[in-house]
C-alpha positions in Angstrom: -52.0 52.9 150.7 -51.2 55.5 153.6 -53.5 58.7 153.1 -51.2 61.6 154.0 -53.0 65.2 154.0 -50.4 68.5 153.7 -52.2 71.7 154.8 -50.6 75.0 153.8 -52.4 78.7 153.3 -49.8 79.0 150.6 -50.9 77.0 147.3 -47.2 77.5 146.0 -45.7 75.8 149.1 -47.9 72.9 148.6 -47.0 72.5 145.1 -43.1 72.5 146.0 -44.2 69.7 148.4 -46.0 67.9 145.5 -42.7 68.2 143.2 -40.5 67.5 146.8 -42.3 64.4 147.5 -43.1 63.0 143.7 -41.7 59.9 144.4 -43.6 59.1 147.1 -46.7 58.9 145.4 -46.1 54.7 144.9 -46.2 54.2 148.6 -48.6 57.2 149.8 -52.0 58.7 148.5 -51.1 62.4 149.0 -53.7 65.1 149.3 -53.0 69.0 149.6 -55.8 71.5 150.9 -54.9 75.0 150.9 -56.2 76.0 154.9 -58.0 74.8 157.8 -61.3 75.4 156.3 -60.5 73.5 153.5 -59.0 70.5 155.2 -61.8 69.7 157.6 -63.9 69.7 154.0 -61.5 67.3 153.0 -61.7 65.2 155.9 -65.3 65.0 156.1 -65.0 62.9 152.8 -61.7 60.6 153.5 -60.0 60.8 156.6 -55.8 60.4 157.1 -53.1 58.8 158.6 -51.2 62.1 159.1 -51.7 65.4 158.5 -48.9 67.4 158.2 -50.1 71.8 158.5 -48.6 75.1 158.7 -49.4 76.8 162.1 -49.7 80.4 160.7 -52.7 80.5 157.9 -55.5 83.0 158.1 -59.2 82.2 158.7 -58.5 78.9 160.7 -54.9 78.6 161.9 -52.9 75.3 162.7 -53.2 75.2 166.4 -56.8 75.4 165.7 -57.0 73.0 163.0 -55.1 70.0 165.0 -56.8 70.9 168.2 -59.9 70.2 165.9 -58.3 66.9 164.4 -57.9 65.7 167.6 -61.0 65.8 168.7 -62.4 64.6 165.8 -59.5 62.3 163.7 -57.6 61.4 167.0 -56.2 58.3 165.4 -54.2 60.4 163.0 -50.8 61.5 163.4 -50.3 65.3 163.6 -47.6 67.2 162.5 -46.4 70.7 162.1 -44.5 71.8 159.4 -43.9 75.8 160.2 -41.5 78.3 159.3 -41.8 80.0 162.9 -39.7 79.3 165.4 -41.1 81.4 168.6 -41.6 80.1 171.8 -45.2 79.9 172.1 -45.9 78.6 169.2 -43.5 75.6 169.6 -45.0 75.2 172.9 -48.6 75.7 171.9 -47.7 73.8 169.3 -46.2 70.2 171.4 -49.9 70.2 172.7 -51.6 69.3 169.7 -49.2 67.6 167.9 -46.8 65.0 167.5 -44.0 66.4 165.9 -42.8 69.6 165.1 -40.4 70.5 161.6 -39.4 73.6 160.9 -38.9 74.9 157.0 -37.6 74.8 155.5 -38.0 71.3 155.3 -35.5 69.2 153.1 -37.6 66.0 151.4 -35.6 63.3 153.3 -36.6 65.0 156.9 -40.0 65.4 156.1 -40.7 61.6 154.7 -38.7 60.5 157.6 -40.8 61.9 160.4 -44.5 60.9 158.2 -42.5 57.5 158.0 -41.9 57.4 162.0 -45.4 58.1 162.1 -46.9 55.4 160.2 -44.4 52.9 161.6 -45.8 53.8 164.9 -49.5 53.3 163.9 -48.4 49.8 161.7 -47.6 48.5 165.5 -51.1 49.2 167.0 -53.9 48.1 164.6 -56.6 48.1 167.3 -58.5 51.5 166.0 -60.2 51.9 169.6 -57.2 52.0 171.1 -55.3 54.7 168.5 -58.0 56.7 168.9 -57.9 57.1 172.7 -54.3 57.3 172.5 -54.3 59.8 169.6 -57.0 61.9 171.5 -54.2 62.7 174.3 -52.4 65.7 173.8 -50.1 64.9 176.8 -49.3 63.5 179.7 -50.9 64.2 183.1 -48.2 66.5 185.3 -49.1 67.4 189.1 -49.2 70.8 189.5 -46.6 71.0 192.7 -44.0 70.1 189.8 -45.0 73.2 188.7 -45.1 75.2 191.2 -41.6 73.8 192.4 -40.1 74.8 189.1 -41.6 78.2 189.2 -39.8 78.5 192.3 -35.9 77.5 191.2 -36.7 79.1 188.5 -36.9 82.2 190.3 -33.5 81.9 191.6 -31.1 83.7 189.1 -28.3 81.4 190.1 -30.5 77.9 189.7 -28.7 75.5 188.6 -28.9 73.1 185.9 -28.6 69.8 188.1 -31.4 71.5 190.2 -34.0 71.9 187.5 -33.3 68.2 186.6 -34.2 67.1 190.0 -37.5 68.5 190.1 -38.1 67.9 186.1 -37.2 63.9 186.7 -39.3 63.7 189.3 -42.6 64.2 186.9 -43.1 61.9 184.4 -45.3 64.7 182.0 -42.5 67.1 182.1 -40.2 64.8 181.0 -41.5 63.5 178.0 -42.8 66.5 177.1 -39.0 67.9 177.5 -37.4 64.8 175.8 -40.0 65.1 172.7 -39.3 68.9 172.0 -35.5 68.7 172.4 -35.4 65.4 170.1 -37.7 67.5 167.1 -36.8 69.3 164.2 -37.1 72.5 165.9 -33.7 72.2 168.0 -32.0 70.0 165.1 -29.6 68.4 166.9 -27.7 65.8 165.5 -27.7 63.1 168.1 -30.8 62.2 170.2 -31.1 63.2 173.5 -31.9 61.1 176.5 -30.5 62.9 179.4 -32.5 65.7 181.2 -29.4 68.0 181.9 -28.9 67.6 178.5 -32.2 68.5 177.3 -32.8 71.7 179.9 -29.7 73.2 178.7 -30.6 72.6 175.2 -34.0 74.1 175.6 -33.0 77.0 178.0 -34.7 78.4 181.3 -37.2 80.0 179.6 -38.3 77.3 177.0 -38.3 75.0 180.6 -40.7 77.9 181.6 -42.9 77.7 178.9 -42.8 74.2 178.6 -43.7 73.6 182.1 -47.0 75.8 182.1 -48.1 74.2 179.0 -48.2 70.9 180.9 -50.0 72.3 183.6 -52.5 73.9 181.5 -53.1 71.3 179.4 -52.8 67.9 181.9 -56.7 67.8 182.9 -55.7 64.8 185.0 -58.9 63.9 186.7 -58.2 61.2 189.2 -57.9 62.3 193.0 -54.3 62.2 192.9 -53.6 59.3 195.1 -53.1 56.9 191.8 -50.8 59.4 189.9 -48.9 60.1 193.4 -48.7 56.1 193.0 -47.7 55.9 189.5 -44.7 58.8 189.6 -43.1 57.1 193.5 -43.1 54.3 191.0 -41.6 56.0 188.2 -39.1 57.7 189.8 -37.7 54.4 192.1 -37.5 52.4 189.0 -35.6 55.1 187.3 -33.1 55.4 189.8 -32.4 51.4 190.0 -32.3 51.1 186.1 -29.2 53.6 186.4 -27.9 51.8 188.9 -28.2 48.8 186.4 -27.2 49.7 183.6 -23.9 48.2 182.3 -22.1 52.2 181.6 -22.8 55.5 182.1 -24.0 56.4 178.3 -26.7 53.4 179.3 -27.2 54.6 182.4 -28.8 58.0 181.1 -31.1 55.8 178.7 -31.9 53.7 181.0 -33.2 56.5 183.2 -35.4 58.0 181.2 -36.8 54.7 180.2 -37.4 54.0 183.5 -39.2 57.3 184.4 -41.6 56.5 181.5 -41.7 53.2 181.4 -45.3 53.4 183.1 -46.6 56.3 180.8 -49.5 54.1 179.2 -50.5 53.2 183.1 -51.4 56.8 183.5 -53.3 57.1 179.8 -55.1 54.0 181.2 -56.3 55.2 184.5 -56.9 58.8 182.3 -59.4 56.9 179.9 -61.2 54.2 182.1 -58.7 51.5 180.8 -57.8 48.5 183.5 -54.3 47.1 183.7 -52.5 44.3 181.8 -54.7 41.5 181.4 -57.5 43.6 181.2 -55.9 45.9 178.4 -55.5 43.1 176.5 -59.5 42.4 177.0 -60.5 45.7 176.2 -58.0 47.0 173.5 -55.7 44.9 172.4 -53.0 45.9 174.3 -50.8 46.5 177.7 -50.5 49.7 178.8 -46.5 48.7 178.0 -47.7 49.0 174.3 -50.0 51.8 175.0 -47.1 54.2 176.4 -44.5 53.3 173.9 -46.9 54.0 171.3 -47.7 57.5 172.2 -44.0 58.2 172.9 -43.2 56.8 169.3 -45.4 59.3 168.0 -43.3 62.0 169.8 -40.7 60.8 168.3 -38.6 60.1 171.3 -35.3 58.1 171.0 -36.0 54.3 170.2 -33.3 53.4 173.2 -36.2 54.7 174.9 -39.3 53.4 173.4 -38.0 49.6 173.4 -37.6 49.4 177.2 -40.7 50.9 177.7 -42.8 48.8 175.4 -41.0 45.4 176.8 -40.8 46.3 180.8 -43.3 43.4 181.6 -41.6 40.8 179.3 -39.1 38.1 180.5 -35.5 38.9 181.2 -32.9 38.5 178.1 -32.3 34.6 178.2 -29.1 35.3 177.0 -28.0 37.4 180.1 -27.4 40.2 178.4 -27.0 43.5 180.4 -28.4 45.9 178.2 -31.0 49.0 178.6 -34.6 46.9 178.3 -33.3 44.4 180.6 -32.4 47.1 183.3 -35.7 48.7 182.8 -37.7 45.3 183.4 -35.2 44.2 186.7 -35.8 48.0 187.8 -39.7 47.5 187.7 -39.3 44.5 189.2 -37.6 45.5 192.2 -39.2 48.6 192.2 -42.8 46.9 192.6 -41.3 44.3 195.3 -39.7 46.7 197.5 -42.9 49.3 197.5 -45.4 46.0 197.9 -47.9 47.7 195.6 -48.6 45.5 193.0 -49.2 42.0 193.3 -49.2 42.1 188.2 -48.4 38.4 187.7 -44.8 37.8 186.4 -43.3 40.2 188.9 -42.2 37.2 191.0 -41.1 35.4 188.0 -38.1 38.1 186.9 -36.8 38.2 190.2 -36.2 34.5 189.9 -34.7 34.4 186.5 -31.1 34.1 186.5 -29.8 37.4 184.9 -26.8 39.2 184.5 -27.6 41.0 187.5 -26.3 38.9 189.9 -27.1 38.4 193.9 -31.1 39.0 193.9 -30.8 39.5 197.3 -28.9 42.4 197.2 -30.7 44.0 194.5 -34.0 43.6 196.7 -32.3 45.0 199.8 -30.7 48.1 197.8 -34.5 48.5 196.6 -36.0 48.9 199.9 -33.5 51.7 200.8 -33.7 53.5 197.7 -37.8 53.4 198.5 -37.5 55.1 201.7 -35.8 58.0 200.1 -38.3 58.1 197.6 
């Protein structure tokens, strides 16, 4: 049975959650501590699938708390549960935990979000490899993103379309964008997988916030020459899964699957993991899996999460034209007409028949695309 920990300073907000969630209690073993103090105690004994905490409690606040768990529970699924809604605290918030709700907190959203959760972790049973994932408050982002966003920003009449240029450019900032703008704390009531979409929902000055957080918090150690790699690579197979995609509602998905679809390479090279075959020797798992899992416990749209987890599988025998088959073509071509990676089954999807059509000309609009990359 799923151990699910609720942390709250407030002993009467924990006991509406016990009443909320009473009928829970046949599929999860559900423990209330009232405060940080009292949950690491807790913890010590049994640990959690998710913990679910307040961010405002005296003596040891959330933030501190989950900073805490991560270091020490990273395999756990965090999430905040808070009845404020300022800036910096849903920003200092994204960067130790997976989700953020905001009360209050109807029964249905709540069990939804631990649900998502434990969904997530029921796909990845190697505990080695959730607990270097779950150690990772976010991903890596270079800081002349940042200081090219700090610069539009500057300009009063900066335009949306702008800021989405430099944000799709850096793989960090985008997820980190798409996973606040999907939460509780903007409750909208479609998903959103366009950047425009998500900048204007968030505001300039949430971007603002947003995009110092990641810069604070990336501790990206490599030289830079792999990430410069990794986000060329990003950024060319985003902009040929758009041009593949069957509409234009796909074609926004299929972009920001593209720009992540590589996440769980940069987690890798973050945490001493090899690629692909090596993954599998070492943890269980593709760095495919490893990024889809991490963005599954942001919570990000499953249009998304699908493409990202299958980019190195075989085209859709079926020739069907949809998102994930985009996303793996896009790759594809994108690693072809770049020449940097020699992964085994590259060759292979270029020479499947798909609903693509002329190879050729796929490979030859890939090389252009590169140079303007």
């Amino acid at each position: 049975m799923n151990e699910i920990l609720f942390v709250d300073d407030e002993p009467d907000i924990l006991g509406g959650l016990r009443n909320a969630l009473r009928r829970q209690r046949s599929r999860w073993n559900m423990r209330f501590a009232v405060g940080g103090e009292a949950a690491l105690r807790d913890l010590e004994a049994r640990p959690c699938d998710v913990i679910v905490s307040d961010m405002r409690m005296p003596g040891m606040d959330g933030l501190t708390l989950l900073g805490l768990m991560r270091e020490r529970h990273p395999q756990t699924a965090r999430i905040v549960l808070s009845g404020h809604a300022e800036l910096d605290t849903v920003v200092r918030a994204s960067s130790v935990a997976h989700q953020y709700l905001m009360k209050p907190c109807d029964a249905d959203t709540l069990c939804g979000a631990v649900d998502r959760a434990l969904g997530i972790q029921a796909l990845v049973t190697n505990p080695e490899l959730r607990r270097v994932i779950g150690g990772l408050g976010t991903l890596p982002s270079p800081s002349a993103t940042y200081a090219a966003l700090t610069g539009a920003l500057a300009d009063p009449n900066v335009s949306i379309g702008r800021l989405a240029e430099i944000v799709r450019q850096d793989i960090g900032l985008t997820a980190r964008a798409l996973q606040l703008v999907n939460s509780a704390y903007c409750g909208l009531a479609q998903r959103v997988t366009k950047v425009e979409t998500a900048i204007a929902t968030l505001g300039l000055n949430m971007l603002r916030h947003l995009a110092l957080t990641v810069e604070v918090f990336r501790g990206f150690a490599d030289d830079g020459s792999t990430f410069d790699t990794l986000e060329r690579h990003a950024f060319l197979t985003a902009r040929l899964a758009r041009r593949l995609a069957a509409n234009q509602r796909e074609a926004d998905v299929a972009f920001a699957a593209g720009l992540l679809h590589d996440a769980g390479a940069e987690l890798s090279f973050r945490s001493g993991i090899s690629l692909l075959d090596a993954e599998k020797d070492s943890l269980g798992a593709t760095h495919a899996e490893v990024g889809a899992f991490l963005l599954g416990l942001w919570d990000l749209p499953h249009a998304i999460i699908e493409p990202v987890a299958y980019h190195h599988a075989s085209l859709d025998r079926d020739g069907r034209r949809d998102t994930r088959s985009a996303v793996t073509f896009a790759d594809a071509l994108a690693h072809d007409a770049t020449g940097g990676s020699t992964a085994e089954g590259i060759d292979q999807v270029l020479a499947e028949p798909s609903a693509f059509g002329d190879v050729a000309r796929w490979r030859e609009l890939a090389r252009a695309e590169a140079r303007t990359t």
